[in-house]
C-alpha positions as CSV (number, residue, x, y, z in Angstrom):
1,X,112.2,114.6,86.8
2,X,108.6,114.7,87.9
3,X,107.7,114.7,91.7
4,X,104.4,113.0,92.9
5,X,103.5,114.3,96.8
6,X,101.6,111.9,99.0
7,X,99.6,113.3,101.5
8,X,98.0,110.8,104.4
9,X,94.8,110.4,102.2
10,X,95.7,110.5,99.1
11,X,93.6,108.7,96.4
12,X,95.9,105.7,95.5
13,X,94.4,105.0,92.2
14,X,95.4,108.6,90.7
15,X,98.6,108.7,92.6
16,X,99.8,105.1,91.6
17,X,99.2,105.0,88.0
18,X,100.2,108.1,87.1
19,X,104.0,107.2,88.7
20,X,103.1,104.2,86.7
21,X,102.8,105.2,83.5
22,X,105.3,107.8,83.6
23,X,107.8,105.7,84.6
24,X,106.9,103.4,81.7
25,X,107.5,106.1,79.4
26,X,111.1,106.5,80.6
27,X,110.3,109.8,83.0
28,X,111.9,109.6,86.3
29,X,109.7,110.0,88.8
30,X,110.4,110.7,92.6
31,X,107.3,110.2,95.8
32,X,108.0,112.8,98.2
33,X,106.2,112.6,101.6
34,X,104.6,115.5,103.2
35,X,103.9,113.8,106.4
36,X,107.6,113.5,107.7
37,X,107.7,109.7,107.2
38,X,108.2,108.1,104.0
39,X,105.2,105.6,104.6
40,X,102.0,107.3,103.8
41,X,98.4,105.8,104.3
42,X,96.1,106.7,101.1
43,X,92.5,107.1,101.2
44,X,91.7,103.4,101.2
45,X,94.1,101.9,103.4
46,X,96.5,101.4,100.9
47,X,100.2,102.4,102.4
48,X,103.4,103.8,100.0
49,X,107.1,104.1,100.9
50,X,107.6,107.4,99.1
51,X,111.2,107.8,97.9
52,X,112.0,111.0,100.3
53,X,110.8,113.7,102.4
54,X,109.7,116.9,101.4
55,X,112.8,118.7,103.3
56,X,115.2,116.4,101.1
57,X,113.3,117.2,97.2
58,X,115.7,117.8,94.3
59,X,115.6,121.3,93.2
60,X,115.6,120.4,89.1
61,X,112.4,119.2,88.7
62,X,110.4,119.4,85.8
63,X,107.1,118.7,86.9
64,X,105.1,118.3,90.4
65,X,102.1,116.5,90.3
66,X,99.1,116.4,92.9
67,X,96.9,113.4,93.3
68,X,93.5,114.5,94.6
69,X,91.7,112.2,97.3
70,X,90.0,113.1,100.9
71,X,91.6,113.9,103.1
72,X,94.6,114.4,100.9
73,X,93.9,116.8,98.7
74,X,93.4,118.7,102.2
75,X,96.4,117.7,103.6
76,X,98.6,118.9,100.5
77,X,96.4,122.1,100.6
78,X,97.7,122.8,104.7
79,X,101.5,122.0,103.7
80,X,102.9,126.1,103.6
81,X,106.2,124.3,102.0
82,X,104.5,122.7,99.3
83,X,102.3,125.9,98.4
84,X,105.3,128.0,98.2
85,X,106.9,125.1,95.5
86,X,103.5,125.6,93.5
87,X,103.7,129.0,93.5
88,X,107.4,129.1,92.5
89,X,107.0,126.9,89.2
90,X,103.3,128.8,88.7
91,X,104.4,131.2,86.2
92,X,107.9,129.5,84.6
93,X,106.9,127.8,80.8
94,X,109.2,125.3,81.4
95,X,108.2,124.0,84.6
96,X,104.5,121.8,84.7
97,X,102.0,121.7,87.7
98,X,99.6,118.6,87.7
99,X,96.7,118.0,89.6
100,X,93.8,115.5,89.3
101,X,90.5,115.0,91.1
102,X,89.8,117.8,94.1
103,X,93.6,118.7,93.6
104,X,92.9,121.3,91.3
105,X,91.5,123.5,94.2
106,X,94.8,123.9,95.7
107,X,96.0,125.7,92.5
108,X,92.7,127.6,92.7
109,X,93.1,129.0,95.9
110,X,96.6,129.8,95.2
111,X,95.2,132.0,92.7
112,X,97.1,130.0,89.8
113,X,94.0,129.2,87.8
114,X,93.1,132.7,86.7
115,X,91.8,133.3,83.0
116,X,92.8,129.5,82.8
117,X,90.6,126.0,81.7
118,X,90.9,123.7,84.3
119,X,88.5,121.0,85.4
120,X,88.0,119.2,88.8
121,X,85.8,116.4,90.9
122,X,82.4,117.5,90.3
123,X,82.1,119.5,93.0
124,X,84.5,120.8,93.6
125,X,84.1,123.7,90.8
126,X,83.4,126.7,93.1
127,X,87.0,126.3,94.4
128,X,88.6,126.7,90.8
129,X,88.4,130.5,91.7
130,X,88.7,132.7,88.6
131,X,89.2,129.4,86.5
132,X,87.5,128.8,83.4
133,X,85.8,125.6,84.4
134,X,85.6,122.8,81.5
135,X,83.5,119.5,82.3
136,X,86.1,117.4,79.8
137,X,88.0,114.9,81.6
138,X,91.8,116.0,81.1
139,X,92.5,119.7,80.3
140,X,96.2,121.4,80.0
141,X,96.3,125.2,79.5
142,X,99.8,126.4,79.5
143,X,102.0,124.4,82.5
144,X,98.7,123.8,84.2
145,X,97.2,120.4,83.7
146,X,94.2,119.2,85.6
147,X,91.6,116.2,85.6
148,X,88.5,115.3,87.5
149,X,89.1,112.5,88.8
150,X,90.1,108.7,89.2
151,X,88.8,107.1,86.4
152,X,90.7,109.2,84.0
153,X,93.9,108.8,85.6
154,X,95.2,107.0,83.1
155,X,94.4,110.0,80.9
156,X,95.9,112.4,83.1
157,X,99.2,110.6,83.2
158,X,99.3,110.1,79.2
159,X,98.9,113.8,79.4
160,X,101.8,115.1,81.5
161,X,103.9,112.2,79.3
């Protein structure tokens, strides 16, 4: 099972066809809310019912995945809860941790990127800390899979399938 966390602001393009195209390959997927309602607001107005809250998430997932977006990527980043989850699958092989766009910062300042390729929103590079930053679209190294950004969410998704 692969959980998709919706932060107020999220970026509704990465977050949307990635639970898209997973759940066309047969994946379940799961939206958990970080906001303590399931409706969250995305970065251009465009609201989601997510499935649960994050007090109520399954404990057997496979993968957790991060759209980016402002002031999302923000939001996910302030969630203590969430960080601790990221930390916890960090260094298990059989768990994955996905993030797209300015996303990839939270795994960077979580200190999960080190010695690793990752790639972000250009821009966003400096908070990759200890990352070996890559300027391709789409890069997995280990469990860690990043990508810079909206127009390669349909790559991003292909990649966690």
């Amino acid at each position: 099972m692969v959980l998709v966390f919706l932060a107020t602001g999220f970026e509704e393009i990465e977050a949307i066809s990635t639970i898209d195209i997973l759940r066309r390959a047969g994946i379940k997927v799961k939206t958990v809310s970080i906001t303590g309602k399931k409706r969250v607001s995305g970065a251009h107005g465009i609201d989601i019912v997510a499935d649960m809250l994050f007090d109520k998430i399954p404990l057997n997932a496979d993968a957790l995945v991060l759209p980016g977006g402002m002031p999302g990527t923000l939001n996910l980043k302030a969630h203590q809860g969430l960080c601790t989850l990221l930390l916890s699958f960090a260094n298990r092989k059989d768990k994955t941790l996905a993030a797209i766009c300015a996303a990839p910062s939270i795994f960077g300042e979580l200190g999960l990127l080190k010695n690793k390729k990752a790639t972000c929103y250009p821009g966003f590079e400096d908070q990759l800390t200890n990352a070996k930053v890559s300027r391709k679209s789409v890069v997995r190294d280990g469990n860690i899979i990043t990508a810079n950004g909206p127009g390669h969410a349909m790559d991003f998704a292909l990649k966690i399938v």
